[in-house]
N, C-alpha and C positions, 0 to 999 in steps of 0.2 A: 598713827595709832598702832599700825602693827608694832611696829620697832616695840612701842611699850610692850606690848603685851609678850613680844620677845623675850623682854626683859625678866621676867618673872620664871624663877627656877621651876621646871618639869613637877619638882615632887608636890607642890602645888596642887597640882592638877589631880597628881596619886593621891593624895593625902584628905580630898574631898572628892573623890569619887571612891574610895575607902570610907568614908561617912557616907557614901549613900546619898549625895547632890548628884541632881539633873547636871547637865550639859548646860543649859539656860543657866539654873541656879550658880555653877561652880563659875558661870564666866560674870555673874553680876554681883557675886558675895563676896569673892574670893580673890579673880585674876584683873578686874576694874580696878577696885580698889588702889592694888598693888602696881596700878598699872598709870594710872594718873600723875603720880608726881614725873614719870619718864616724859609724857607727853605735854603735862601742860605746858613747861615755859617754853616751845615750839609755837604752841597754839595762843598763848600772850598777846606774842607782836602781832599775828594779823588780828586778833580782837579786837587790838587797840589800835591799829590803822584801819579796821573796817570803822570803830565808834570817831576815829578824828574826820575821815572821808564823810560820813555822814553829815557830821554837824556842818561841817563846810559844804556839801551840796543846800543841808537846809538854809543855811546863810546866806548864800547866794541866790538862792530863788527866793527869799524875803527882799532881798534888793529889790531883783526885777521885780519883782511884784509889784512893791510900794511907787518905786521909779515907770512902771505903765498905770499906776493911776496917777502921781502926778503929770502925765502926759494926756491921759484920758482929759481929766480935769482942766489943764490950761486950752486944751484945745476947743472943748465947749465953751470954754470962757471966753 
């Protein structure tokens, strides 16, 4: 995220603190913005191996789950 925000030229920052934007404001209206496209396709790939990692833990504890009732089950049987 820094590096984005690196990205984004100085006058920026002049150019809305010359309008008279807070600190807060100049960095959520103005430096975000401009600063997303640098960062996102970094932050993509673990999104999308944090959302493939998930579905495969949920996967696989649906297994065992099902596979310890049919054990539950044949064993009172």
């Amino acid at each position: 995220m820094k590096m984005g925000v690196g990205a984004v030229d100085n006058g920026q920052y002049e150019a809305a603190y010359a309008l008279g934007y807070s600190n807060h404001r100049t960095f959520f209206r103005i430096i975000l913005p401009q600063a997303l496209p640098h960062v996102l396709p970094a932050y993509r790939g673990e999104i999308v191996g944090l959302i493939k990692a998930t579905a495969i833990v949920g996967y696989i504890a649906v297994q065992d789950l099902t596979k310890m009732g049919d054990i539950v089950l044949c064993w009172r049987g």
